[in-house]
Structures are given as structure tokens and as C-alpha cells.
N, C-alpha and C positions, 0 to 999 in steps of 0.2 A: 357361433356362426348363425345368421338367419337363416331359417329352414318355411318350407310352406307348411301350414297345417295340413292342407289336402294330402299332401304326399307321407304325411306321420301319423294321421288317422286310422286305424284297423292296427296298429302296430301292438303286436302281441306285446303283453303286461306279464312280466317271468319274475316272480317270489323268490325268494330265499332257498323254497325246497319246490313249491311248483309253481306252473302258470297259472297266475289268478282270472287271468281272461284277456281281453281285445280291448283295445282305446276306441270308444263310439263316438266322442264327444269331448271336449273340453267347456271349461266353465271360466268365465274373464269376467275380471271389476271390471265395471265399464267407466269409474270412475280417471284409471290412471293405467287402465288398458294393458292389467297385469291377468296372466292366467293361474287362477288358485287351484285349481283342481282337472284333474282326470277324471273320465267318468269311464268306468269298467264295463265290459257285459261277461258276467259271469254266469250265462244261461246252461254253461256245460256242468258247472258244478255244485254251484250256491242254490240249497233249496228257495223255491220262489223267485231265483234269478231277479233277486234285488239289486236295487243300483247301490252300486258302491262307489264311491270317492278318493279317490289316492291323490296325494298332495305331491309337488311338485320336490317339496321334503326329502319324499319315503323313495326319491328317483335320481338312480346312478347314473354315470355316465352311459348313453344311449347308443347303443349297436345297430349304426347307420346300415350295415351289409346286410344284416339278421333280421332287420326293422322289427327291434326289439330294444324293449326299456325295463332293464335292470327293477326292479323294488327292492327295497330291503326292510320287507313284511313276510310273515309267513301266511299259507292259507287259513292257518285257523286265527290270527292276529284280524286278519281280519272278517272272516264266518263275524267272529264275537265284538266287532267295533257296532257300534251303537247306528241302530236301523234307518234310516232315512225313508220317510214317504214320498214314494214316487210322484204325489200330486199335490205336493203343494214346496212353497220356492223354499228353502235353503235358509234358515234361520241363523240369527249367533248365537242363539243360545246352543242350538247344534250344533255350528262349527267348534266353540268353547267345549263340550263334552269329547267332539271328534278329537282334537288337539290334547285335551287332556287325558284321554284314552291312550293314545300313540305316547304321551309325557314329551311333546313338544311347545317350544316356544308359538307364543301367538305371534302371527305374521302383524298386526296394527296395532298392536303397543309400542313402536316407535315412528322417528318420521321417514327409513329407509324404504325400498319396496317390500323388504320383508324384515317386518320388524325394524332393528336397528342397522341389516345388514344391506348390500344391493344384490343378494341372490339367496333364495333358498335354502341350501344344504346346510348353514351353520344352525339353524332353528334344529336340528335334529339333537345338537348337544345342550340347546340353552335349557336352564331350568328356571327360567323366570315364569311363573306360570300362577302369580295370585291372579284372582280375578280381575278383569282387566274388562268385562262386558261391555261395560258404556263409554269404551276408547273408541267405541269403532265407530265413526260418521254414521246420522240415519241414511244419508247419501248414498253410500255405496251398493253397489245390488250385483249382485252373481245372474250372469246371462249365458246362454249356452251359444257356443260358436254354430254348431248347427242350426240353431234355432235363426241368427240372423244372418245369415248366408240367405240371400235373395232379397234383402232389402233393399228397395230401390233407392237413390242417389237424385240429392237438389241439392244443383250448383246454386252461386250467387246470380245464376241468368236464365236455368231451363233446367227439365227435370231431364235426366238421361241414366243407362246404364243400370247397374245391381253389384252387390257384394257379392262375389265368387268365392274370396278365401281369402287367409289372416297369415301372413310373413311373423312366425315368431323366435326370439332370440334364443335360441337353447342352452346359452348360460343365464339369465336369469327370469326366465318366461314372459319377457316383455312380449308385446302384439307392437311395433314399432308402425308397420305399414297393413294396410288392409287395399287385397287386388279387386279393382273394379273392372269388368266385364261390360263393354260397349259395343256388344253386337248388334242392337238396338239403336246405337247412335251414330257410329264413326261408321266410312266405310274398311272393309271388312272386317270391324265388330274386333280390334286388336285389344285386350287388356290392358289393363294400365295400372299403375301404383300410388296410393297419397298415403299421408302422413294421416297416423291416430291424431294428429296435433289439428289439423287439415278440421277436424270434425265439431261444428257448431253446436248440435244438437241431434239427440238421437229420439226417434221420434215412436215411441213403440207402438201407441197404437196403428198407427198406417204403416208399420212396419219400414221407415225410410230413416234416411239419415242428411243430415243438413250441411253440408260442405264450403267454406269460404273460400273457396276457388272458383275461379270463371271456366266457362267452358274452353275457350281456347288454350287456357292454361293447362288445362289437362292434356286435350287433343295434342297439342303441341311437348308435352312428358316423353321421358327419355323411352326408348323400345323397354319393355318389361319381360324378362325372361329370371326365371330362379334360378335357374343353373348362374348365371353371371352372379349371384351374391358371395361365388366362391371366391372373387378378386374383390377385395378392400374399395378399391376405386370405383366400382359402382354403384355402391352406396353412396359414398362422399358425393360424386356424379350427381346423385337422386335429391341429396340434403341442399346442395349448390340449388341447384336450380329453382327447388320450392320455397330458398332462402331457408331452412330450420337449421337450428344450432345444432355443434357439431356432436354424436351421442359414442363417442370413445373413450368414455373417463378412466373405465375400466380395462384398456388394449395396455 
């Protein structure tokens, strides 16, 4: 089911035997618009309240009432997973030792979204795990959702609007659609929804994002409400009208 990011961030992270901490953040290839990682705040526990990383992997099915996400790590699995520096980006040679620590399959050794699969959780039993370092695209770059929430938006005709938050698949951590916030442009400022597909270019220094869509194609987009992704048909509804092929392979 598509869920909003906003509404599953701060979602307590519950171990095998304790709470590892709170979800602050998630981290997306911005190549194919997959999310690889969880980012922890373990300020209650972990000396140094260092960031830690939990993969999409180590994550059970989610406890939408509890807004709580299952891990299946313990706390000390992960105390002793290998340190990450909080100021500088996210290396492969790290994710390769991360992966190897936990004894999971690497997610870009195939051409599926993960690995050779379209979801997640079977990497927890693979044991394919030679070195595989220089499979990965120099392309690919790990971005924080927080980070580009408030990026501004240029249509094919005028600049308008900003990223508010990222609609993602919670069975295989796709980011499908990303909500644009036009309180700045439309009148009264209604949100609206496109397509990752929608996105020409992403533009980091000026912090914006480049969209082949016209302005009135937007403005004129179906009402955007989350709660409706509970009915099948408002999606299909969303794909019709922006023309994108249909994404049920797996229904």
C-alpha cells in the first residue's frame, strides 16, 4: 500500500529484544527512486548517539496502529555494526562492510530493485555476498528525504510550489510519487501529486527539481488526498491522467 512519508517518520524502530530508537529520516537512490535505508536516532541509548542505518532488509511487517516498525536486530547487533561518520555521505565501501556485517545479500548485484528480487526481505536469506564493489553505478547517490523536502519545483513554463513529502510503497520501498505543495502558486495553495517519472533533473545545488510537466497540467491534477490511496482506483485515476504505465506487476 502507498503510505506518506510524513505520516511514518518518528515511527518507533522496536529490536528483537528492545527499542533501537525513532525513524528521523530515510535515505533514497535518487537514481530509481528506491529507499535503502532508515536512519535511527538512538540518542536514548547508543553512546555518542550515532547515526545508525537499518535497511529496509532488517524490516517486518509495520504496525500501522502502534506506528511501529518491527526490526529483526538486536540492540547489541547493532551497538557493534560498523560506525558511520556523521559528516561525510555514505560510501560503498560502507554499505559493502554494513551488508556484510548483517551477512546479507547486496541490494546492486542484480538488475531487480533489490538485487535480483522486486522487494527487500529475500536479501535477508541470500548468501551471495563475493565482492561485488564495482557493480554499483558511479551514478547512484544516497539523499536524505529530509534533506530535499523544500526543494523548489520548474515546470516546462514557470518556477512554482516545493516538495512537501514522498508517497512510498511499503511493500518494496519504492518513492512512486512525490507531494508538491502550491501555496505559493495556486489559489488556496492545494497540494498536488507527480510522478518520480515526472522528474527531469534534480538540481542540488539550488536545491530544485526540474519537472516535464506544464503548469496547467498540474493545476488541473486530480484532488491529492493520502487517505484515498486506500481505494486501488485512485491511483490507476493519478497514472491515467499523467499518461505513466501501469505499476501492478506485483498485485
Amino acid at each position: 500500500m502507498l503510505r506518506s512519508l510524513n505520516d511514518i517518520s518518528g515511527f518507533q524502530l522496536q529490536g528483537t529484544d528492545e527499542e533501537i530508537g525513532q525513524c528521523q529520516d530515510f535515505l533514497f537512490e535518487d537514481q530509481c527512486w528506491v529507499i535503502r535505508y532508515l536512519v535511527a536516532d538512538t540518542n536514548k541509548w547508543l553512546p555518542g548517539a550515532r547515526k545508525v542505518l537499518i535497511s529496509p532488509i532488517s524490516v517486518g511487517e509495520p504496525d500501522w496502529e502502534q506506528n511501529r516498525f518491527p526490526v529483526n536486530l538486536t540492540r547489541e547487533e547493532v551497538e557493534n555494526s560498523p560506525s558511520l561518520d556523521d559528516h561525510q555521505p555514505i560510501s560503498h565501501q560502507y554499505e559493502s562492510e554494513l551488508f556484510k556485517y548483517y551477512g546479507y545479500g547486496f541490494y546492486w548485484t542484480g538488475d531487480g530493485l533489490w538485487g535480483t528480487y522486486p522487494r527487500p526481505t529475500p536479501l535477508v536469506d541470500d548468501n551471495v555476498l563475493e565482492d561485488a564493489t564495482n557493480l554499483k553505478p558511479e551514478d547512484r547517490h544516497l539523499r536524505s528525504a529530509e534533506a530535499v523536502k523544500g526543494y523548489g519545483i520548474q515546470s516546462s513554463d514557470t518556477k512554482f510550489g516545493h516538495i512537501d513529502d514522498f508517497i512510498v510503497d511499503d511493500d518494496n520501498w519504492t518513492i512512486p510519487y512525490i507531494v508538491i505543495d502550491t501555496n505559493n502558486w495556486l489559489p488556496g495553495g492545494r497540494k498536488v501529486l507527480i510522478s518520480h517519472e515526472s522528474i527531469e533533473a534534480i538540481n542540488w545545488a539550488d536545491r530544485s527539481i526540474t519537472v516535464n510537466l506544464s503548469t496547467q497540467k498540474i493545476e488541473d491534477s486530480p484532488l491529492f488526498s493520502a487517505e484515498m490511496f486506500s481505494d486501488p482506483e485512485y491511483e490507476k485515476s493519478i497514472r491515467r491522467y499523467y499518461g505513466l504505465n501501469a505499476r501492478f506487476a506485483h498485485d
